[in-house]
C-alpha positions in Angstrom: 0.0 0.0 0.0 1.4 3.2 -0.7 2.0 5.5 1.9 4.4 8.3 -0.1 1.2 10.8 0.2 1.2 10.4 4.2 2.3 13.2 6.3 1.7 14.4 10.2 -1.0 16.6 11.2 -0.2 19.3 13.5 -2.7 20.8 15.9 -3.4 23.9 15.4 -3.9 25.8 18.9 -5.6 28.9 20.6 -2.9 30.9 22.8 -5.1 32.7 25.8 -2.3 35.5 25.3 -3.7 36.6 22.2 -7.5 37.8 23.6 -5.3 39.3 26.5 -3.1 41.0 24.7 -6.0 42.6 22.1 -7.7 42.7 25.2 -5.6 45.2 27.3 -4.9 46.8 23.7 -8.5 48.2 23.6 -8.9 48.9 27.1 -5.5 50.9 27.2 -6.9 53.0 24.0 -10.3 53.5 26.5 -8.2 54.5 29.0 -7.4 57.8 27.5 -10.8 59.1 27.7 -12.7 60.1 31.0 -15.2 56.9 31.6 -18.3 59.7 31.9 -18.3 62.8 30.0 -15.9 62.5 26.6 -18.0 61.9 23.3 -15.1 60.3 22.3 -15.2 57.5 24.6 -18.8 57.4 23.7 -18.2 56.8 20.1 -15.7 53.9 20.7 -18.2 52.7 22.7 -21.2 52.3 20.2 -18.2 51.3 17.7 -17.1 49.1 19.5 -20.2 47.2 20.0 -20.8 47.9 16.3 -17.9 45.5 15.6 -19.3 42.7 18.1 -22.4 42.4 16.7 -21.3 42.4 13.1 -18.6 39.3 14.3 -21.6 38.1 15.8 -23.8 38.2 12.9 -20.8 36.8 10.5 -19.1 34.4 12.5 -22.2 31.5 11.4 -21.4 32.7 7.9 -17.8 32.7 8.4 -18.1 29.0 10.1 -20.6 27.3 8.2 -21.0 28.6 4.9 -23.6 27.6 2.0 -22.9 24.9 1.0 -23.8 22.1 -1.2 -23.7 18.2 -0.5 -22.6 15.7 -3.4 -25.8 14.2 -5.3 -26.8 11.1 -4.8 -26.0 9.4 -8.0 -28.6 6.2 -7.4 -32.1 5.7 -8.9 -34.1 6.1 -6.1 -35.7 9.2 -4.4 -34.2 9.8 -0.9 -36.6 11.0 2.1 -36.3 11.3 5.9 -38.4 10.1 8.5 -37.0 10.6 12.4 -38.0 8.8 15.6 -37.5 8.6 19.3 -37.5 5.5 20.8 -37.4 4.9 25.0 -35.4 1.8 25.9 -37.3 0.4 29.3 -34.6 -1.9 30.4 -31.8 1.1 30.6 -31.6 3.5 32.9 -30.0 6.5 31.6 -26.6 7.1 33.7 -25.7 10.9 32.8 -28.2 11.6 34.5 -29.7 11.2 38.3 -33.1 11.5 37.5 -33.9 7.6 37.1 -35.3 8.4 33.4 -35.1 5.7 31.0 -32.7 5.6 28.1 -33.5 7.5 25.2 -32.5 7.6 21.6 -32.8 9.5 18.4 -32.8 7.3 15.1 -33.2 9.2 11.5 -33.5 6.8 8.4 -33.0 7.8 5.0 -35.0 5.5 2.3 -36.1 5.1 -1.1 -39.7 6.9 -1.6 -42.6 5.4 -3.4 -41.4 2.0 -3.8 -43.6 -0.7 -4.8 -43.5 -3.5 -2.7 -39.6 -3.7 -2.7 -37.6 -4.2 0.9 -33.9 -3.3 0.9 -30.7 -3.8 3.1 -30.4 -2.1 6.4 -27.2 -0.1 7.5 -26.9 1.1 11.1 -24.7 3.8 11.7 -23.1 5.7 14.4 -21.7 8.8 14.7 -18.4 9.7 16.0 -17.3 10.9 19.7 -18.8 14.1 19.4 -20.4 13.8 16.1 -24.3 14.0 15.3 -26.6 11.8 13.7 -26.8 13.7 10.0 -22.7 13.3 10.3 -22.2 11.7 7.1 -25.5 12.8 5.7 -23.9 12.4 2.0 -23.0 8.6 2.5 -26.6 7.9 3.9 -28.6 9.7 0.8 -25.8 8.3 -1.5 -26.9 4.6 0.0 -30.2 5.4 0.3 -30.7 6.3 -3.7 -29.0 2.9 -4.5 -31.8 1.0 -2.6 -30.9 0.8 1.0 -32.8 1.5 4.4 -29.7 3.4 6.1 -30.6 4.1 10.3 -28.2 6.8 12.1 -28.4 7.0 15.8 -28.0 10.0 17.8 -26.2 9.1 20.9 -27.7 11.0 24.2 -24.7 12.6 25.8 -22.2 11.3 23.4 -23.1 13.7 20.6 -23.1 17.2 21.0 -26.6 18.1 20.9 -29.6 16.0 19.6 -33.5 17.2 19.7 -36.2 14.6 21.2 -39.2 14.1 19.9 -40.8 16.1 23.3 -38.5 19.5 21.4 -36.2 18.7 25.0 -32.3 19.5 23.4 -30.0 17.7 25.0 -26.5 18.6 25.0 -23.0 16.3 25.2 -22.2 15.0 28.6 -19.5 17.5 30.7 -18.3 14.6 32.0 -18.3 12.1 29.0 -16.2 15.5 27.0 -13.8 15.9 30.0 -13.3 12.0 29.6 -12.4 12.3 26.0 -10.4 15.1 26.6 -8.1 13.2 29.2 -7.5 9.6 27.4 -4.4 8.9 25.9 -3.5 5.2 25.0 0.2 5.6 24.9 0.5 7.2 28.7 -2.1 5.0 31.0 -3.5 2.2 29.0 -5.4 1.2 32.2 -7.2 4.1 32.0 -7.9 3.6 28.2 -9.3 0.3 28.8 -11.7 1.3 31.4 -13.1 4.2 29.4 -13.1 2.3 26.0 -15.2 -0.2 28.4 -17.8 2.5 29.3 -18.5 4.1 26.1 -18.4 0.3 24.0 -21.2 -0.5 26.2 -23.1 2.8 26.3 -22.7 2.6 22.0 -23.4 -0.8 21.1 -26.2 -1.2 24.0 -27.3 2.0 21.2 -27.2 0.0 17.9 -28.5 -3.4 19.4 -31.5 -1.7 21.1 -31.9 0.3 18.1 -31.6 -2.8 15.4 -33.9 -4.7 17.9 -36.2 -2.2 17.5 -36.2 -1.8 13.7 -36.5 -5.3 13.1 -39.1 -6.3 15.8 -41.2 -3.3 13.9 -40.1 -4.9 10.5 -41.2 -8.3 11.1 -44.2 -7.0 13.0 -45.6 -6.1 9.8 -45.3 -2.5 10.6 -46.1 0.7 8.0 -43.7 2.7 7.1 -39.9 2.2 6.7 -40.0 -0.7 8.6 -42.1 -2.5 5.6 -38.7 -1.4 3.4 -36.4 -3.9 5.8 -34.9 -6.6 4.8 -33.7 -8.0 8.1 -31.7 -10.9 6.3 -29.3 -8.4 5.1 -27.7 -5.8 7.5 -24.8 -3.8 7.7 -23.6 -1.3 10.7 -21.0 1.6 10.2 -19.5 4.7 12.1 -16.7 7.6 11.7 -14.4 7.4 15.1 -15.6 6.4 18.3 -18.7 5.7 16.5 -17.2 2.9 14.2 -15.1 1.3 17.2 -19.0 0.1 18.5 -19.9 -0.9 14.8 -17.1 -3.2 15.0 -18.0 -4.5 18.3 -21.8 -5.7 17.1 -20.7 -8.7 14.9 -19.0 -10.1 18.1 -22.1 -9.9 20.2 -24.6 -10.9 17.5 -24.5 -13.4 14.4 -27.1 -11.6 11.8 -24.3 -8.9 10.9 -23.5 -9.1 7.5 -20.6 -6.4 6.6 -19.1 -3.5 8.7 -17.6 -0.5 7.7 -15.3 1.7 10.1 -14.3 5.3 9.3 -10.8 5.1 10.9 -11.7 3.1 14.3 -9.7 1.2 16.6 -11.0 -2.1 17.6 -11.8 -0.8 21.3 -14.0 -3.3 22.4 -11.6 -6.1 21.2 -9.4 -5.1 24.1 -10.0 -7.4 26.9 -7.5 -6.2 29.7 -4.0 -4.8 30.3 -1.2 -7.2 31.6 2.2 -5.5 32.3 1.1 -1.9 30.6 0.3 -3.6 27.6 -3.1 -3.4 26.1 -4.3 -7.6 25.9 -6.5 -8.6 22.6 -9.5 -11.1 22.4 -7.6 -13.9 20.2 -10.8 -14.5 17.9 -11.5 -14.0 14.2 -13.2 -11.5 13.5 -16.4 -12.6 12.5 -17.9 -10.5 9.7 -16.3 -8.7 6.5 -15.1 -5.7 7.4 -13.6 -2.5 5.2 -11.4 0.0 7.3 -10.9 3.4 5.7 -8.3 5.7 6.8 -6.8 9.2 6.5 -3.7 11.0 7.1 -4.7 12.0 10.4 -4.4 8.0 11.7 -2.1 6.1 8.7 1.1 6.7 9.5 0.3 6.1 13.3 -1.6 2.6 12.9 1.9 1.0 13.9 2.4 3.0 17.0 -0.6 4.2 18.5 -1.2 1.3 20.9 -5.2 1.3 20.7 -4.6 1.0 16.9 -2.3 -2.5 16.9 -5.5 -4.7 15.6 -6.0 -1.8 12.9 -2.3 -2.3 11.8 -2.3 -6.3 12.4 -5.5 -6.2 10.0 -2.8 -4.4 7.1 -1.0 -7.8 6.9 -4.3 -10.1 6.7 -4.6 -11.9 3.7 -7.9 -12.4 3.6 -10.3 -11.3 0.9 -13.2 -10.1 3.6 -10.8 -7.5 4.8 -10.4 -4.5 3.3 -8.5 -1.7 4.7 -8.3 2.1 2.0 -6.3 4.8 2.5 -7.4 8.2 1.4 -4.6 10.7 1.3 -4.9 14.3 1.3 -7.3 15.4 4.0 -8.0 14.3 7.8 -10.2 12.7 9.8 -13.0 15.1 9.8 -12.9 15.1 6.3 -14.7 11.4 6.8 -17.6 13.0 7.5 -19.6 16.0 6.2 -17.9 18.7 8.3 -15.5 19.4 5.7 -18.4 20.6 3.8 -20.7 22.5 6.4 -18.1 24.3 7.8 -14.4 24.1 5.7 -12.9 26.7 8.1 -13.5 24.7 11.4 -12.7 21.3 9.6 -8.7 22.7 8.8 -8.3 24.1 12.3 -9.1 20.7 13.8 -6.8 18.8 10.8 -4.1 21.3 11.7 -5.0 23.2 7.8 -3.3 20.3 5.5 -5.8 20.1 3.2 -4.8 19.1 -0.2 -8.2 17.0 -1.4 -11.0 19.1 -2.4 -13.6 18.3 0.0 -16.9 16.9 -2.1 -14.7 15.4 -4.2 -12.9 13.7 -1.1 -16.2 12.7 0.0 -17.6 10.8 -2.9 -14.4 8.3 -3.3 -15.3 7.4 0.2 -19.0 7.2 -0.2 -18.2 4.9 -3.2 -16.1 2.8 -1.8 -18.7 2.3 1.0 -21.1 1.9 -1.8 -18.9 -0.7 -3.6 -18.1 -2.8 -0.4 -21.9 -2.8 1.0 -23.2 -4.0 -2.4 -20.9 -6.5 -2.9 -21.7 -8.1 0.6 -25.2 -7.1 1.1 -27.1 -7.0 -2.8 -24.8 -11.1 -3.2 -28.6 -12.3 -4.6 -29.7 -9.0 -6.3 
């Protein structure tokens, strides 16, 4: 595999000494002028708030532009329909209120079909992602005559909308979590959290699938008469795919699984002498791995990544592991297209891929791989 277009992404980062400095700047040029009585002082003033409000007004513009998504390039027309379901065996735990689990689950179909029932594909979102993340890929899959199911994960994504109107927002304490893992310095650590948010996500999917299908074979109106619950595929971006690759292991009606640069987290079983210890199974389901610069040149040293980089070597035809050079791992989703500015900040602004373009290799090759494993009888 070639590996010549690879190169490190530096963080870009925010010094605090910048807003003090333009800070005490202004104020010293206030400081001139009596604080009661000088029109002067008054006009700086009103300018001054002049200039917040317009960088209030602009910075939306500024960070998410207009902006147009690739078009779906299938037969079918694509529409939306969104639901809410309450799982009454979960208690949610970021909260203390004793409230039941909730999710949010939008699924993107064919419209007026006759009688036809398609593939299902699950999908996740990543650690702070949302569930229209990769809205692109699921119309793209949808037009081509699949039933494709994102969840939006209560306190894992950054804000979702219930079907009561109640928004919730990400978890304080799931983001400082995040925020504080690193593999390489305390795996121990790692393990635990990888733990917590594997089960959290994939407790997600199953309910969800459960749900979907129970609803399908039910003989229920709607999308659910579009299932075909003999065919299913789940997927994710991030932390997101890391629990799409965890459901073949706990169920057997998983057909293919696509992960958009995930570590196998929940295929860590322990730590022994500071070393993360692997669950020595096959994997159980054809999976296609797709990567970026932000993760390829790392797969060999990052320590949560060590199944990613013993999967390069596997000579097996129902693994399938893509590198995408040129942009980062928000490029995977469809940040890089709602807001270009905040994407380069977070890839440290090594961009050489146009973004929609980008976009559609990756959305065909999920495409490609999902047809080939899910459309075998079509």
């Amino acid at each position: 595999m070639d590996i010549a277009g690879w190169h490190r992404v530096n963080r870009s980062r925010w010094h605090p000494h910048w807003r003090r400095e333009g800070a005490v700047e202004i104020e010293g040029i206030m400081a001139l002028f009596p604080k009661q009585t000088h029109p002067a002082r008054q006009v700086l003033s009103r300018a001054g708030c002049a200039l917040l409000l317009v960088l209030l007004v602009m910075m939306p513009i500024l960070l998410f532009p207009p902006h147009h998504k690739p078009e779906p390039t299938g037969v079918y027309t694509v529409t939306s329909i969104r639901y809410t379901y309450t799982d009454e065996s979960r208690v949610e735990t970021y909260t203390d209120t004793g409230e039941k689990r909730k999710i949010n689950v939008t699924c993107w179909h064919p419209d007026k079909t006759a009688g036809e029932i398609y593939p299902l594909i699950m999908f996740s979102h990543g650690g702070l992602g949302l569930e229209t993340s990769n809205e692109s890929l699921y119309l793209e899959l949808a037009s081509h005559g699949y039933v494709v199911c994102s969840i939006g994960h209560p306190y894992h994504a950054f804000w979702i909308k219930g079907d009561d109107g109640r928004i919730t927002f990400v978890s304080m304490d799931y983001f400082r979590e995040i925020q504080q893992e690193n593999a390489r310095r305390d795996r121990q650590q790692s393990f635990r959290l990888y733990q917590k948010w594997m089960k959290t996500r994939t407790d997600d999917i199953n309910f969800a699938l459960d749900t979907i299908l129970a609803n399908a074979a039910g003989g229920a109106e709607g999308v659910y008469g579009l299932v075909d619950g003999e065919r299913i595929g789940v997927m994710g971006h991030s932390l997101g795919g890391s629990a799409a690759l965890a459901i073949p292991r706990q169920r057997n009606d998983i057909d293919a699984v696509i992960a958009l640069e995930s570590p196998f987290m929940d295929d860590i079983i322990g730590v022994k002498d500071g070393e993360f210890v692997w669950l020595d199974q096959p994997y159980p389901a054809p999976v296609l791995n797709i990567y970026s610069d932000s993760s390829w040149g790392h797969l060999a040293e990052w320590p949560q990544y060590a199944r990613n980089f013993e999967f390069l070597s596997d000579a097996s035809e129902d693994v399938i592991n893509l590198y995408f050079p040129g942009r980062g791992h928000f490029s995977l989703t469809d940040l890089s297209l709602t807001s270009p500015i905040l994407t380069k900040i977070l890839e440290g602004g090594q961009t050489t891929r146009d973004a929609a373009k980008y976009l559609q290799e990756i959305n065909q090759a999920c495409l490609e791989f999902f047809d080939r494993y899910l459309k075998i009888a079509d």
